[in-house]
C-alpha positions as CSV (number, residue, x, y, z in Angstrom):
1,X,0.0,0.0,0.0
2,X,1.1,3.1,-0.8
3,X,2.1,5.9,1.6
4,X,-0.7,8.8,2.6
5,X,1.0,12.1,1.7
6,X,0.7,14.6,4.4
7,X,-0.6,18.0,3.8
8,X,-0.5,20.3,6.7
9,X,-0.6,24.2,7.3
10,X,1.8,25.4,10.2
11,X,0.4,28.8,9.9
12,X,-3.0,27.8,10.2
13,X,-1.9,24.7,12.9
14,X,-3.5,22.4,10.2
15,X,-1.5,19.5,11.2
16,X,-4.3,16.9,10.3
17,X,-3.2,15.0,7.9
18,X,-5.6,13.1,5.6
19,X,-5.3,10.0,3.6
20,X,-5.5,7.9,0.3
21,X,-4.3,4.8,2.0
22,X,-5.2,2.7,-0.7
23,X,-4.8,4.8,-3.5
24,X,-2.0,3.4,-5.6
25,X,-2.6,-0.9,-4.2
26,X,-1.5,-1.8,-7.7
27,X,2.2,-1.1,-6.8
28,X,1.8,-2.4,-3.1
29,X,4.8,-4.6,-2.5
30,X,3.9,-8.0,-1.7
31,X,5.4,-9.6,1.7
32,X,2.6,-11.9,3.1
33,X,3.3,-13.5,6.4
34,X,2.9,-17.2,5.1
35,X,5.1,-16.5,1.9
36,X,6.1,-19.1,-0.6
37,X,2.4,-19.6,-2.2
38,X,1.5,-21.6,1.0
39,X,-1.2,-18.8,1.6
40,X,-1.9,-17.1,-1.3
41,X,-4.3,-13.8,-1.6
42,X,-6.1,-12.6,-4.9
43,X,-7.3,-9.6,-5.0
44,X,-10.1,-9.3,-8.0
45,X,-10.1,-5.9,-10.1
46,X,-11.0,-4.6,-13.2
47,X,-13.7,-4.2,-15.9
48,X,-13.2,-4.1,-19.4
49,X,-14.9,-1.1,-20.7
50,X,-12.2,1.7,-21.6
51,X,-12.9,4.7,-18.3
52,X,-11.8,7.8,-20.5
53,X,-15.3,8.6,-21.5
54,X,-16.9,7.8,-17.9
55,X,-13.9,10.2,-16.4
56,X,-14.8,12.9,-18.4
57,X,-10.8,12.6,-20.0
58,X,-10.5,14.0,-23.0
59,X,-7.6,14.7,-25.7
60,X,-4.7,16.8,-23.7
61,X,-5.4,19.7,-25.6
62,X,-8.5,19.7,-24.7
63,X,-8.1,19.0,-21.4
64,X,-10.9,19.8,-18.8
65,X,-8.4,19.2,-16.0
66,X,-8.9,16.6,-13.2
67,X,-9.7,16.5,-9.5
68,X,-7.4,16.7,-6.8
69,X,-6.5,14.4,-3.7
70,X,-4.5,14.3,-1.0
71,X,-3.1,11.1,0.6
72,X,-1.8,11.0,4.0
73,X,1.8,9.8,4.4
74,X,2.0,6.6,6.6
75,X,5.9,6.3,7.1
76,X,8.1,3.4,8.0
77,X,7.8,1.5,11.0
78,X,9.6,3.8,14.0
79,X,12.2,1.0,14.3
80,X,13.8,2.4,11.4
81,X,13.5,6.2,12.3
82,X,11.8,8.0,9.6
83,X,15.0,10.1,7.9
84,X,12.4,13.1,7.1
85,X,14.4,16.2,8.7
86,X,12.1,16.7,11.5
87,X,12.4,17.5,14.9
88,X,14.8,14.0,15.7
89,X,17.5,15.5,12.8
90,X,16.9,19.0,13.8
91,X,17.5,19.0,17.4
92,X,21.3,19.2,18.4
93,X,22.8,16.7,20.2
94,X,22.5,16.4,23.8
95,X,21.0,19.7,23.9
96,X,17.6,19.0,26.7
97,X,14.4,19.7,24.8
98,X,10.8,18.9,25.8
99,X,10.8,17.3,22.1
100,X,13.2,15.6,22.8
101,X,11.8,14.3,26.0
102,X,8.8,13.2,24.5
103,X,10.0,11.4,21.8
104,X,12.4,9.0,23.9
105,X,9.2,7.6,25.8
106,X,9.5,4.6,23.2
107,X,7.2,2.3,25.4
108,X,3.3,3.0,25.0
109,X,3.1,2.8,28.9
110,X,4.5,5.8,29.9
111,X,3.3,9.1,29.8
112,X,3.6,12.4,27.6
113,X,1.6,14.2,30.3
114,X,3.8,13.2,33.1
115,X,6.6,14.3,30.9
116,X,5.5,18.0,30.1
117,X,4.1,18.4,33.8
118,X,7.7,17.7,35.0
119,X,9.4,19.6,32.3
120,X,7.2,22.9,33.6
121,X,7.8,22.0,37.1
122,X,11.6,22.7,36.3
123,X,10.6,26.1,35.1
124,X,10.7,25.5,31.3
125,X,8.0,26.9,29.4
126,X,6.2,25.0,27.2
127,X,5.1,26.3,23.5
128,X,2.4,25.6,21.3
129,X,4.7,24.8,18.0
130,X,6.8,22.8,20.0
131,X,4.2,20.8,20.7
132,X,2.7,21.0,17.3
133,X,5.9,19.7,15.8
134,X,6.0,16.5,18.2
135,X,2.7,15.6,17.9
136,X,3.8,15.4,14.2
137,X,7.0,13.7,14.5
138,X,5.0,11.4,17.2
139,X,1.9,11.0,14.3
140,X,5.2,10.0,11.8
141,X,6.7,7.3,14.4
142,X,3.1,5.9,14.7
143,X,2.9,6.4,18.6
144,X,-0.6,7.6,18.2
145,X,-1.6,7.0,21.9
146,X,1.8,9.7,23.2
147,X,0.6,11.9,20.3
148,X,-3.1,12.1,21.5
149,X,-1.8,12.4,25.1
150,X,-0.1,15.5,23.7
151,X,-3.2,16.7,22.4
152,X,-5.5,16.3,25.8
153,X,-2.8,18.0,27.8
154,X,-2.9,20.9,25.3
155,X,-7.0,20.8,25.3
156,X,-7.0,21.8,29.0
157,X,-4.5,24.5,28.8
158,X,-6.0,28.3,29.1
159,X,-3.1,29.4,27.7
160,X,-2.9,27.6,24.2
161,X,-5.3,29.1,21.6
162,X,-6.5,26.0,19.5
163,X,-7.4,25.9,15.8
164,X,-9.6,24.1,14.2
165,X,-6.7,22.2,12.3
166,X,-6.0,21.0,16.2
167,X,-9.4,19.5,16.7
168,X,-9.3,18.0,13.3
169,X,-5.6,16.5,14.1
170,X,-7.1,15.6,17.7
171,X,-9.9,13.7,16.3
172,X,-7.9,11.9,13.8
173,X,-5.6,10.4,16.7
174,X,-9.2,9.7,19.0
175,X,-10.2,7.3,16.1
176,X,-6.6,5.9,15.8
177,X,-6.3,4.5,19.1
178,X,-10.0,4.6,20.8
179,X,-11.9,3.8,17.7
180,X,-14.4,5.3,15.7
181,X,-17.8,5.7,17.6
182,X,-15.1,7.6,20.2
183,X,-14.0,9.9,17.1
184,X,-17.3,10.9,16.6
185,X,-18.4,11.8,19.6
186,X,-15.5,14.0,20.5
187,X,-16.8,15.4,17.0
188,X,-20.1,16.7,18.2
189,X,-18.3,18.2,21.4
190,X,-16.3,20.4,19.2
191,X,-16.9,24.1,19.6
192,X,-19.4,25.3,16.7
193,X,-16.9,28.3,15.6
194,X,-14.2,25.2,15.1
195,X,-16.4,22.9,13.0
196,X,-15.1,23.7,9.6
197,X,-13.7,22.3,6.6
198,X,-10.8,20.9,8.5
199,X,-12.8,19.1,10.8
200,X,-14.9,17.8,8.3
201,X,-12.5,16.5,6.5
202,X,-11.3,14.7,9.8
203,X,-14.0,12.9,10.3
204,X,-14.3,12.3,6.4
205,X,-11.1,10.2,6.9
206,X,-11.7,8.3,9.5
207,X,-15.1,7.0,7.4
208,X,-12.5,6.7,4.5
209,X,-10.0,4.6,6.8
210,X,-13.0,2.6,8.1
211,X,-14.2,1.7,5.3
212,X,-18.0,2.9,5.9
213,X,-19.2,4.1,2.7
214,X,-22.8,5.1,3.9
215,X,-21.2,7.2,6.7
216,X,-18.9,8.7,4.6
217,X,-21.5,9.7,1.7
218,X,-23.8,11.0,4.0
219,X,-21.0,13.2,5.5
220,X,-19.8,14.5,1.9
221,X,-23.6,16.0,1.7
222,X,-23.5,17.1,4.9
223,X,-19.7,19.2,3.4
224,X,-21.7,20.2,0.5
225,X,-24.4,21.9,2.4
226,X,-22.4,23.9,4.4
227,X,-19.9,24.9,1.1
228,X,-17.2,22.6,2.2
229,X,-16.3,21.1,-1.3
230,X,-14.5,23.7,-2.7
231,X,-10.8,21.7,-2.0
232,X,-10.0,18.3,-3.3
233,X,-9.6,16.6,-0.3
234,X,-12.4,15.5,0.1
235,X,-13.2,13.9,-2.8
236,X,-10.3,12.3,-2.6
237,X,-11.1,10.6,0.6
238,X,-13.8,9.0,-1.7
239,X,-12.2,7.7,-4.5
240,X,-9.1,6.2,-1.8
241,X,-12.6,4.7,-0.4
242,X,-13.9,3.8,-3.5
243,X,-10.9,2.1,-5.1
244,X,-10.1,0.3,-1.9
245,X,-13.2,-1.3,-1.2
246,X,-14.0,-2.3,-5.2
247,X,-16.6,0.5,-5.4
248,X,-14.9,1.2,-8.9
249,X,-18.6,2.1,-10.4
250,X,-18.8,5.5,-8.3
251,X,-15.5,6.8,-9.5
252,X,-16.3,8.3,-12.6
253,X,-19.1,10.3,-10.9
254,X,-16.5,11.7,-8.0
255,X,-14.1,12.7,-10.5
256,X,-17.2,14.7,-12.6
257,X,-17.9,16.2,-9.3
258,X,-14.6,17.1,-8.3
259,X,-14.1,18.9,-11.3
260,X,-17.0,20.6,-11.4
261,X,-16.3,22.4,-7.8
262,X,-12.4,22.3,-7.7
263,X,-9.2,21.7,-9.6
264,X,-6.8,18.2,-9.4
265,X,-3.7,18.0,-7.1
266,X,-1.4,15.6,-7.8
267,X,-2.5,13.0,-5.6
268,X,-5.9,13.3,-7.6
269,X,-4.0,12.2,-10.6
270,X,-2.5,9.3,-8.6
271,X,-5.5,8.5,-7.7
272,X,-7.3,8.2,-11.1
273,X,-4.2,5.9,-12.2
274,X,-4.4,3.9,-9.7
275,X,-8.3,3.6,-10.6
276,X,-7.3,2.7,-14.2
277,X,-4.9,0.0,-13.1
278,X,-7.9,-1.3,-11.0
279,X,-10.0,-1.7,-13.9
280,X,-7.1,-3.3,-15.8
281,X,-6.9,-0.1,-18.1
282,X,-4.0,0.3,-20.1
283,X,-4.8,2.8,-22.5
284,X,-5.9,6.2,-20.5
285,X,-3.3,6.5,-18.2
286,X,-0.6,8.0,-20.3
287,X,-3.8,10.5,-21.1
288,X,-3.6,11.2,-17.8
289,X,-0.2,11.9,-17.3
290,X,0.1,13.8,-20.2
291,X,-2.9,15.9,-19.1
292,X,-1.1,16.6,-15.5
293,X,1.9,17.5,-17.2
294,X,-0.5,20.4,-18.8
295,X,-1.6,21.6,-15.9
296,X,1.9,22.4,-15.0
297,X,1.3,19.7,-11.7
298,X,4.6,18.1,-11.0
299,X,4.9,14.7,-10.8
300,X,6.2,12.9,-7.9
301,X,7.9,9.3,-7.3
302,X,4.2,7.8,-6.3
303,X,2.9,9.3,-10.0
304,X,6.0,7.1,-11.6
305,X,5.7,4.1,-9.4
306,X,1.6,3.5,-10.1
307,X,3.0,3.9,-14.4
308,X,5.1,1.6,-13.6
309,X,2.9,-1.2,-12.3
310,X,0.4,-0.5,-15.2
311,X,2.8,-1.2,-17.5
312,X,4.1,-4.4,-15.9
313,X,0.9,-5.4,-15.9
314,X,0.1,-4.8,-19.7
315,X,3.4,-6.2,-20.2
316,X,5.4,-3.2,-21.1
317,X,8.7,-3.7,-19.3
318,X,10.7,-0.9,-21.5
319,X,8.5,1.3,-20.8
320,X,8.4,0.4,-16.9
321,X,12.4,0.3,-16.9
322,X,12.1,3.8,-18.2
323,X,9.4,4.7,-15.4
324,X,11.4,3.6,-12.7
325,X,14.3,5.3,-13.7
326,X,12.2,8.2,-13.4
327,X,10.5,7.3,-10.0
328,X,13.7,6.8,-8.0
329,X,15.2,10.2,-9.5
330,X,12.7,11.9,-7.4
331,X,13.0,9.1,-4.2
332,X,14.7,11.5,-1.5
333,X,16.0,10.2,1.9
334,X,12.4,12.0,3.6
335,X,10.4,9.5,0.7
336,X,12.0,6.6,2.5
337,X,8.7,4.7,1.9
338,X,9.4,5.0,-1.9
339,X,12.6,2.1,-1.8
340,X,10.5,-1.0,-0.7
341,X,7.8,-0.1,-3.6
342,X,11.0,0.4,-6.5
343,X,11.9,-3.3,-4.8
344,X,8.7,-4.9,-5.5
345,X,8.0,-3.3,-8.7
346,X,11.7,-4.6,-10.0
347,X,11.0,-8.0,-8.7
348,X,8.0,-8.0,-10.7
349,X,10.1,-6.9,-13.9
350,X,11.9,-10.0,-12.9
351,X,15.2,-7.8,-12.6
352,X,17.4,-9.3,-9.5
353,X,20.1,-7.1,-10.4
354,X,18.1,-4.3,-9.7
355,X,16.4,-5.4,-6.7
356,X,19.8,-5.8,-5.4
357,X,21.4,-2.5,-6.0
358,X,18.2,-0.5,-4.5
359,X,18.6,-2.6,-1.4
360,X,22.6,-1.8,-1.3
361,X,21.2,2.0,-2.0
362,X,19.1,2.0,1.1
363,X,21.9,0.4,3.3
364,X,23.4,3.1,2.4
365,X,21.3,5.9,3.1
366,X,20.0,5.1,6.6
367,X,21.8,3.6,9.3
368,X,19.0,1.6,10.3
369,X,16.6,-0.9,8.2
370,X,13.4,-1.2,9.9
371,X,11.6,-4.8,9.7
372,X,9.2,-3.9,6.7
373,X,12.7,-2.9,4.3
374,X,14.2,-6.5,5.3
375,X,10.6,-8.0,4.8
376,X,10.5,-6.2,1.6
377,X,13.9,-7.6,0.0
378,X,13.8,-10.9,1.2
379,X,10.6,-11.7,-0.2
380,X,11.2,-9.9,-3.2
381,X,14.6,-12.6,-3.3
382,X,12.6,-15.2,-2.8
383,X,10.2,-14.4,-5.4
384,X,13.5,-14.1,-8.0
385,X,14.9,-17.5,-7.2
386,X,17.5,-16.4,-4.8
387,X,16.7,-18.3,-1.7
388,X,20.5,-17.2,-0.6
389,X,20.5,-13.7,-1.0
390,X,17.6,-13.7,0.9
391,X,19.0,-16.0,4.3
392,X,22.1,-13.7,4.0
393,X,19.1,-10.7,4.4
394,X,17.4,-12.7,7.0
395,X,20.4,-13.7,9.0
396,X,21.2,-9.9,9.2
397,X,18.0,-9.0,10.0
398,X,18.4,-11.4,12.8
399,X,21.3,-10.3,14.3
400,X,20.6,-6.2,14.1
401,X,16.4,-5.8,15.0
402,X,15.2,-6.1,18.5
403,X,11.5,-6.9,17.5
404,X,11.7,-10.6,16.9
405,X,8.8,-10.4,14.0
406,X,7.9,-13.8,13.3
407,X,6.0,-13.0,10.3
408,X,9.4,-12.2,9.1
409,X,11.1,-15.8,9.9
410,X,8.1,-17.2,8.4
411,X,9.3,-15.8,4.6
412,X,12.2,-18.3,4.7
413,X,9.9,-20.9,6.3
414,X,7.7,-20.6,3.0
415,X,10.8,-20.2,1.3
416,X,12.0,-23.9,2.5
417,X,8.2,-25.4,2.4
418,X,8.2,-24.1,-1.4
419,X,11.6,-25.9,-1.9
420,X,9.9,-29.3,-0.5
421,X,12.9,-28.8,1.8
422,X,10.3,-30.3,5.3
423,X,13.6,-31.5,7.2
424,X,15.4,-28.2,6.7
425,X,11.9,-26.0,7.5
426,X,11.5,-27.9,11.1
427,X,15.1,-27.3,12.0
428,X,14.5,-23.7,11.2
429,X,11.4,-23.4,13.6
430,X,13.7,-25.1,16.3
431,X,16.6,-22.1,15.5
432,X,13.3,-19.5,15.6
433,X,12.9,-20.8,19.0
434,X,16.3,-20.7,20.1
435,X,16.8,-16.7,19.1
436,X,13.6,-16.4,20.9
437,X,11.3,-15.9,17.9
438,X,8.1,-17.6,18.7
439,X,6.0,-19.5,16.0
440,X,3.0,-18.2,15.5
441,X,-0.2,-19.8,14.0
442,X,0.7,-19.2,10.8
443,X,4.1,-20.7,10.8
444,X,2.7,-24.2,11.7
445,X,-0.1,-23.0,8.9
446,X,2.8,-23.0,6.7
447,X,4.1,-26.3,7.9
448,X,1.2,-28.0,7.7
449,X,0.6,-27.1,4.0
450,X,3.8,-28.0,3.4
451,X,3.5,-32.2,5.1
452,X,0.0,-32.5,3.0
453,X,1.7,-31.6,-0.4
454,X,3.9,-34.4,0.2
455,X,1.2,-36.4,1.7
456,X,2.7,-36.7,5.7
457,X,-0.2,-37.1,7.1
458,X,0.6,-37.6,10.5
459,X,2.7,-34.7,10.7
460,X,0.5,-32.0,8.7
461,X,-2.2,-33.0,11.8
462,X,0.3,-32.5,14.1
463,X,1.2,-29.1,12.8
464,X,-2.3,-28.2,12.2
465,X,-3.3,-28.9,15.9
466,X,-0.6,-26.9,17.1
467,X,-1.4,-24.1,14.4
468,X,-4.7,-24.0,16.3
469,X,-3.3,-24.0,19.8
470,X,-1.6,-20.3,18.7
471,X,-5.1,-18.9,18.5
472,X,-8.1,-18.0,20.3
473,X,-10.3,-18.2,17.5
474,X,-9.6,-20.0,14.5
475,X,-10.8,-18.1,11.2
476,X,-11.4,-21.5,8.9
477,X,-8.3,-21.4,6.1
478,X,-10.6,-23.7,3.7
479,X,-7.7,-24.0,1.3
480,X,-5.6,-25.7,3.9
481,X,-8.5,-27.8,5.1
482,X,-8.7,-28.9,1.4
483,X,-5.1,-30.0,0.9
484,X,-5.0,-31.5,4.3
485,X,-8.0,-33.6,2.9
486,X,-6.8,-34.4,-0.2
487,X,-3.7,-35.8,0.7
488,X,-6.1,-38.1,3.1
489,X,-8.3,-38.7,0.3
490,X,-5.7,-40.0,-1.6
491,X,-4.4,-42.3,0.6
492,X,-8.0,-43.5,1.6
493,X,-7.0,-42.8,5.8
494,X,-10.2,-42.8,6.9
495,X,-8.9,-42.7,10.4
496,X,-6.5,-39.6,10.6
497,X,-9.8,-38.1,8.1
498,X,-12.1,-38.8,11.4
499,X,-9.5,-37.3,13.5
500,X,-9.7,-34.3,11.7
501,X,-13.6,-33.9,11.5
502,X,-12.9,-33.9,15.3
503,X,-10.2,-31.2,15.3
504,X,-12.4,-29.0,12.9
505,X,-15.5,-29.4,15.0
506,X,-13.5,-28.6,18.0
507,X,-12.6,-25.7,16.3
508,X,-15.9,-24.5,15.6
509,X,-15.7,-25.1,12.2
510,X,-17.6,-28.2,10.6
511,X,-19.3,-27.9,7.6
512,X,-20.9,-29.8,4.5
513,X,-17.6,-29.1,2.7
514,X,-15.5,-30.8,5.6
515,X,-18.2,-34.1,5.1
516,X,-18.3,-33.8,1.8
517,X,-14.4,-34.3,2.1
518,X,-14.7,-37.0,4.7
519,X,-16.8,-39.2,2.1
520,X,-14.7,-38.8,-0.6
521,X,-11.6,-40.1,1.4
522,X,-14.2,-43.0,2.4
523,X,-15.4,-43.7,-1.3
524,X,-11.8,-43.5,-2.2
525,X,-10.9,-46.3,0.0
526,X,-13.9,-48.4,-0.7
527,X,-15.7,-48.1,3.1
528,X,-19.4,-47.4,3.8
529,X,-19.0,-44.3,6.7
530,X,-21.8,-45.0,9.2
531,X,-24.3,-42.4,10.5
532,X,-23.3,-39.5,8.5
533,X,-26.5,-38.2,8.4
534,X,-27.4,-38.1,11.5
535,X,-23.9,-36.9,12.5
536,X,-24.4,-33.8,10.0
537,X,-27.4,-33.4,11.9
538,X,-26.0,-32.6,15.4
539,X,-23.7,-30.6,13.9
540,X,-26.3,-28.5,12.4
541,X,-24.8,-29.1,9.0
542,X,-27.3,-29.1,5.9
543,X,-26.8,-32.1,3.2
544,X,-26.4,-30.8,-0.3
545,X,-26.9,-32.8,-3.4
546,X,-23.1,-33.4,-3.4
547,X,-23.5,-35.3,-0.3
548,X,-26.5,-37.2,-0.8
549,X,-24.4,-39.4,-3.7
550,X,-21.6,-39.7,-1.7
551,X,-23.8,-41.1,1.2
552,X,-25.8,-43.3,-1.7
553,X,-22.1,-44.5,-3.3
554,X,-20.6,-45.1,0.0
555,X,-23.3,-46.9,1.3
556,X,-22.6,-49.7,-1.3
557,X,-19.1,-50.5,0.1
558,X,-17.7,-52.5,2.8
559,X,-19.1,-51.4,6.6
560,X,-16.0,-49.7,8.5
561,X,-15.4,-50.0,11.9
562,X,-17.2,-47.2,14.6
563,X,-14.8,-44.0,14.5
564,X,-13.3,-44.4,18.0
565,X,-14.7,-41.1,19.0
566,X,-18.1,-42.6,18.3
567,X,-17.6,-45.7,20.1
């Protein structure tokens, strides 16, 4: 997912910043925690009708210009410090700051409030911008809870004049870390003279980032009531809520809006390109492009990297080489964010010596990787082949990062499950546990696909009861129920295929799938099942035509002895 480009106003205190945060998904660099294939994700886009007409494009010369958006910036992980010049770069070393102060209190337990308190106590006065400029460093860092903290202390202060672009920054952090009906309640206790555009707009986001389309479109007529769609911004809360959630039919209708009351920014532009590489459109984008180069809108390394993924995906790798040449010339040390999405989109070209040489770049530039870059390249290695460039990644990821992310270790996990390398993938999960990385659900997920592809039975059980032992409550994987199945199938082990009925309804999750399955591994080994109806019955599990001529086929073989956890 791409990053959500900040816009703030100092002047104004507008530090609320607003977000497209899945505005340019084509380009998102894929890292899943299984890895390898073992748990793959498809995400469904496109429509085949050509968009120019529906967006209102027309030939650059003609161009009636298009909307704007703004994207909030969500940077790296604070592991890996975000490199952007703010207050951490600014402030001098070992010079005492109540920044400063605030920004050590790494662990979400302690307190800002306790921390400004005591830095007045020793006679230090305490300024509104200083604070402003922490809560954004704090907002870039992701410690949302401190930032807020910030935020209430300031709230009760006579002294400190808030803006509306405080509220709106206020309310953005509420929703972060309380959650949304808390968001909207501190909304309505806003003072009327500080309900504005900015506040709006707040509130728009948080719809946008929840996902609640209804809420959100009954807000935007709420905005254009009171004349607050005369900016982009929000509009292009809706298409980053449109495009994320598949709504790809109400796009062309924002954009004809947008247009009509304002002018595009350049995230609007992103935004309609990543909306063409949703609907697998191939043709209108380089309108675009050439349209925002008309409207004297500078392109920026997010504009480049969603070209780039279009034309990988048409299959146009000159012209994507070309693109991405382009994209990292304007990928700057604060655009840190941009160097995982240049990895992915090289791996895709299929261009390991690229890949490599952007990782080298980033070593390079910041003295510390956080655990999304590692992820980042050694997945992208994997994908390319290179299962040893990326254990040399993982083993120094290993030995430098404190966060012990297992998701990480699972990568190479995959990696050996993919390789049919079983031995050398539970040797590695004994190594995880000796550097005190635990296995989580998904690495015995990973293991237990792994023992049904190669039809160990016994073991892809053992893994999957384990797997379940991670969790609380299990969310049914039906792929890996499948394979686990098959493999019994085709051995006809109607035993281990009882045991796992049990496993599953101890799980919560029996089904007519799972009995469908069960009486295909009894028809394959020539056994009648007994009481399978009536079994589906106490399970509250409907019979389907599918099972009906299993139950009528299987009933014509040999009689099987009573499942020992029916005897």
């Amino acid at each position: 997912m791409f990053p959500r480009l900040v816009r703030t106003s100092v002047a104004a205190g507008r530090l609320f910043s607003t977000g497209a945060t899945q505005a340019v998904e084509a380009t998102k660099p894929t890292a899943s925690e299984g890895g390898a294939g073992c748990i793959a994700a498809t995400r469904k886009a496109g429509r085949d009708t050509p968009v120019r007409s529906r967006l209102g494009l027309v030939h650059p010369n003609r161009s009636a210009g298009i909307t704007k958006a703004v994207a909030e910036t969500n940077p790296t992980a604070s592991d890996g410090g975000d490199g952007d010049g703010g207050i951490t770069s600014r402030r001098k070393a070992g010079k005492d700051t109540l920044g400063r102060r605030l920004l050590s209190l790494v662990y979400s337990k302690r307190s800002a409030v306790i921390t400004i308190r005591k830095w007045k106590e020793e006679g230090h006065a305490v300024k509104k911008h200083e604070l402003v400029r922490v809560i954004r460093e704090l907002r870039k860092l992701r410690r949302y809870k401190h930032a807020l903290e910030v935020c209430e202390w300031m709230r009760l202060q006579d002294d400190i004049h808030l803006l509306s672009g405080d509220y709106a920054v206020h309310l953005d952090l509420i929703a972060k870390v309380r959650g949304i009906n808390k968001a909207e309640s501190f909304f309505s206790e806003i003072p009327s003279n500080m309900v504005d555009y900015w506040t709006y707009s707040a509130l728009l986001h948080c719809y946008s980032q929840e996902k609640d389309t209804d809420k959100a479109e009954a807000l935007m007529k709420k905005m254009s009531e009171c004349g607050h769609l005369k900016h982009p911004l929000p509009y292009n809360h809706m298409l980053s809520l449109y495009i994320s959630t598949g709504q790809l039919e109400k796009v062309p209708n924002t954009i004809l809006e947008l247009r009509k009351n304002t002018s595009p920014d350049i995230v609007s532009y992103n935004l309609f390109l990543a909306s063409c590489s949703s609907l697998n459109d191939f043709e209108t984008p380089e309108l675009i492009f050439l349209e925002l180069k008309k409207a004297k809108i500078e392109p920026d390394w997010i504009t480049f990297s969603t070209m780039a993924s279009i034309y990988i995906k048409s299959s146009q790798n000159e012209k994507a080489e070309s693109t991405l040449r382009e994209m990292e010339k304007r990928v700057f040390k604060r655009t840190r964010i941009a160097f995982p999405s240049l990895v992915s989109l090289y791996t895709n070209l299929k261009n390991k010596t690229e890949v490599r040489r952007v990782w080298k770049k980033m070593k390079s530039i910041y003295h510390k990787l956080n655990d999304y870059e590692y992820t980042s390249a050694i997945s992208s290695l994997l994908k390319l082949d290179d299962f040893e460039g990326a254990m040399e990644i993982y083993t120094e990821w290993e030995s430098v990062s404190p966060t012990k992310d297992t998701r990480i270790s699972n990568l190479i996990l995959g990696g050996y499950v993919e390789k049919n390398q079983l031995d050398m993938a539970e040797s590695f999960i004994e190594k995880m546990v000796q550097k005190d990385i635990p296995p989580s659900y998904t690495t015995w997920e990973i293991l237990t696909c792994g023992y049904s592809k190669c039809g160990k039975v016994n073991e892809a059980l053992a893994s999957f009861k384990k797997a379940l032992s991670c969790v609380k409550k299990w969310e049914p994987n039906a792929k890996i129920v499948r394979e686990m199945f098959g493999a019994l199938e085709e051995q006809g082990n109607v035993e281990m295929a009882e045991d796992l009925v049990v496993i599953l309804r101890e799980a919560g999750h029996v089904s007519t799938e799972v009995y469908n399955l069960l009486l295909r591994t009894y028809k394959n080994a020539g056994k009648m099942p007994l009481i399978v109806a009536e079994r589906m019955k106490k399970d509250n599990v409907e019979v389907d035509t599918e099972t009906e001529e299993l139950i009528r086929l299987t009933s014509k073989l040999c009689v099987t002895e009573i499942p020992k956890h029916l005897s």
